[in-house]
C-alpha positions in Angstrom: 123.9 113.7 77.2 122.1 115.5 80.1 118.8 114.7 81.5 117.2 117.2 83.9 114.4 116.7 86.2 112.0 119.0 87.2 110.8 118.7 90.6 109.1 121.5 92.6 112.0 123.9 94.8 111.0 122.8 98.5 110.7 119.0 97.1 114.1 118.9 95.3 115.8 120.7 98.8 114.5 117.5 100.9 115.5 115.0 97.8 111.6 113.7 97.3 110.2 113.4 93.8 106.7 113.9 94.3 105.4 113.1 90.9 106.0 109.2 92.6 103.5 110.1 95.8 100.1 108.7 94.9 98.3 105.6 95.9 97.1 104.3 99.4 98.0 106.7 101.9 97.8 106.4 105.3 97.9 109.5 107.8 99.9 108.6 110.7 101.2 110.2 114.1 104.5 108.2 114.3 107.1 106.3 111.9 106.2 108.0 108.4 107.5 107.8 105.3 106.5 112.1 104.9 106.3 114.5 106.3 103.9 117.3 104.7 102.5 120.7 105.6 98.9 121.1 104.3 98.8 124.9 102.4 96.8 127.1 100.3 99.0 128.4 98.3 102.6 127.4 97.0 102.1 123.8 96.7 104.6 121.2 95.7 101.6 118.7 94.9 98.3 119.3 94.3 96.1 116.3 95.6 93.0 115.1 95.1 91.5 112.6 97.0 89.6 109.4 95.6 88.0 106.7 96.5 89.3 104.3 94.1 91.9 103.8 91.2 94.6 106.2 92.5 96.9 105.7 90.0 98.4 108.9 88.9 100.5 111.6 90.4 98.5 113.5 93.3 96.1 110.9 93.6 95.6 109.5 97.6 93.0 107.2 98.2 93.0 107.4 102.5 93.2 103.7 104.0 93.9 102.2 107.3 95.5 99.4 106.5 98.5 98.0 104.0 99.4 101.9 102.4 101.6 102.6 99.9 103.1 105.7 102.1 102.6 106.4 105.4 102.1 110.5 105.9 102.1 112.7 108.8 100.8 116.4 108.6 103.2 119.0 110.2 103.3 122.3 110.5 107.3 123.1 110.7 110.3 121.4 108.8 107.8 119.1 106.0 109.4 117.3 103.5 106.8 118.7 100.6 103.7 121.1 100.8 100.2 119.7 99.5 97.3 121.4 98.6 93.8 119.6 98.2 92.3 120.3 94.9 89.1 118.5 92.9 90.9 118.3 90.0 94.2 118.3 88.2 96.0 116.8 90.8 100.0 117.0 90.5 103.3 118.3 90.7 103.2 122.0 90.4 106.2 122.7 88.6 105.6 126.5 88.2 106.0 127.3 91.7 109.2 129.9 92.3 
């Protein structure tokens, strides 16, 4: 039996499942556990901030303190591409 995964083309080159990205994030300068680019277009995940229960793919409620993932914006070499959105946050799995 095979199982395939689908996980967005820039995501699976870097070996990061995105679906698993929600929670508390924190942005940091220094030490993170991401890197992402912030886009328009072209998205690995869609996200959608909250200000509580962020418990589904694409959902990041911003902290200071005890995060789930620790993510610094970049403009060269991200691991993923995100894309703010007010709803349907998620992988975007029809991306070329």
């Amino acid at each position: 039996m095979t199982l395939l995964f689908a996980v967005p083309a820039s995501a699976a080159k870097k070996g990061v499942d995105v679906e698993r990205i929600y929670g508390r994030i924190q942005f940091v300068t220094a030490f993170a556990d991401y890197d992402v680019k912030l886009v328009d277009r072209h998205e690995d995940l869609r996200v959608q901030i909250v200000e509580r229960f962020p418990d589904c793919c694409g959902k990041w409620q911003i902290v200071e303190r005890f995060p789930d993932y620790k993510i610094r914006i970049v403009e060269n070499h991200p691991d993923f591409t995100v894309r703010y959105v007010e709803r349907f946050p998620g992988a975007n799995f029809s991306r070329p």
